[in-house]
N, C-alpha and C positions, 0 to 999 in steps of 0.2 A: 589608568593605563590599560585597566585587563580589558576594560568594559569600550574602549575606544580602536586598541590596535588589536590583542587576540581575539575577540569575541566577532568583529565584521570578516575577520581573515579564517573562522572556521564557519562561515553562514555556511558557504557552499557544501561542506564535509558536511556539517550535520542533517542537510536537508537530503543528502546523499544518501547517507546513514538512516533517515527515517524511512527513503525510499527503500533500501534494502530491504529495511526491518520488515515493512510491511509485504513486502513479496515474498519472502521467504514466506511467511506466517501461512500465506494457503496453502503453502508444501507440504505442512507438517501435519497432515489426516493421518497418518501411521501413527504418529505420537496419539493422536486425540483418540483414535481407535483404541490403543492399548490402556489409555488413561482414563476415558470416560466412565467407563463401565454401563451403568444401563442407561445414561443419561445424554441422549443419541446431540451430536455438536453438529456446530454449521457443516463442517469438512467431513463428519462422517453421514450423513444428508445427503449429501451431493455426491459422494463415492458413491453410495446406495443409489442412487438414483441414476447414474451413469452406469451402473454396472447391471441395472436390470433394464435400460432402455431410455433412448431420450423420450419425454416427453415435457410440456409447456412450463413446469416447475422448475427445470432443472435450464433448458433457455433461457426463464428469469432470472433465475439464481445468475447464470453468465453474463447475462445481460449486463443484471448490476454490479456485479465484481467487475467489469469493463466500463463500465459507465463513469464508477467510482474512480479507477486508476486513469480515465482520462481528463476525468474533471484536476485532478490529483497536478497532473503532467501539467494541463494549460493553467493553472495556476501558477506553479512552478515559474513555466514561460514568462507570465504575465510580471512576475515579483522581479523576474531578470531580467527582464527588456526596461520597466521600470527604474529599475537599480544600471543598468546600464545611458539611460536620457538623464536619470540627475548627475549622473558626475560620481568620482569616487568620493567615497564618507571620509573626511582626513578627523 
């Protein structure tokens, strides 16, 4: 029963819930700052480098953090429009 009616009835929540998790996560440079210590992290990188000037590093860095959450989203799409042409799971 869990595996048939709870589990298709939270897809949506959880795949919700990963998208958050993952957005949040680039917000959290102030944590990584105070935590790293000498052991420079992706989010403190990219603070550095935005804060001494854009240059081509710091584009790709964007680049890919964008690239990644679009790939992310049309996925997303794809598994829902899919789940929507077969029908509901009974």
């Amino acid at each position: 029963m869990f595996w048939r009616v709870t589990v298709p009835n939270l897809r949506v929540a959880l795949i919700a819930a990963f998208a958050l998790c993952f957005t949040f996560r680039w917000d959290e440079f102030i944590v990584a700052v105070l935590l790293s210590g000498f052991d420079p992290t992706l989010p403190v990188v990219i603070w550095g480098l935005l804060r001494t000037g854009l240059d081509p590093q710091t584009n790709a860095a964007g680049t890919l953090v964008f690239l990644v959450s679009v790939v992310a989203a049309l996925m997303v799409e794809a598994f829902l429009l899919k789940r929507r042409k077969d029908g509901p799971v009974l």
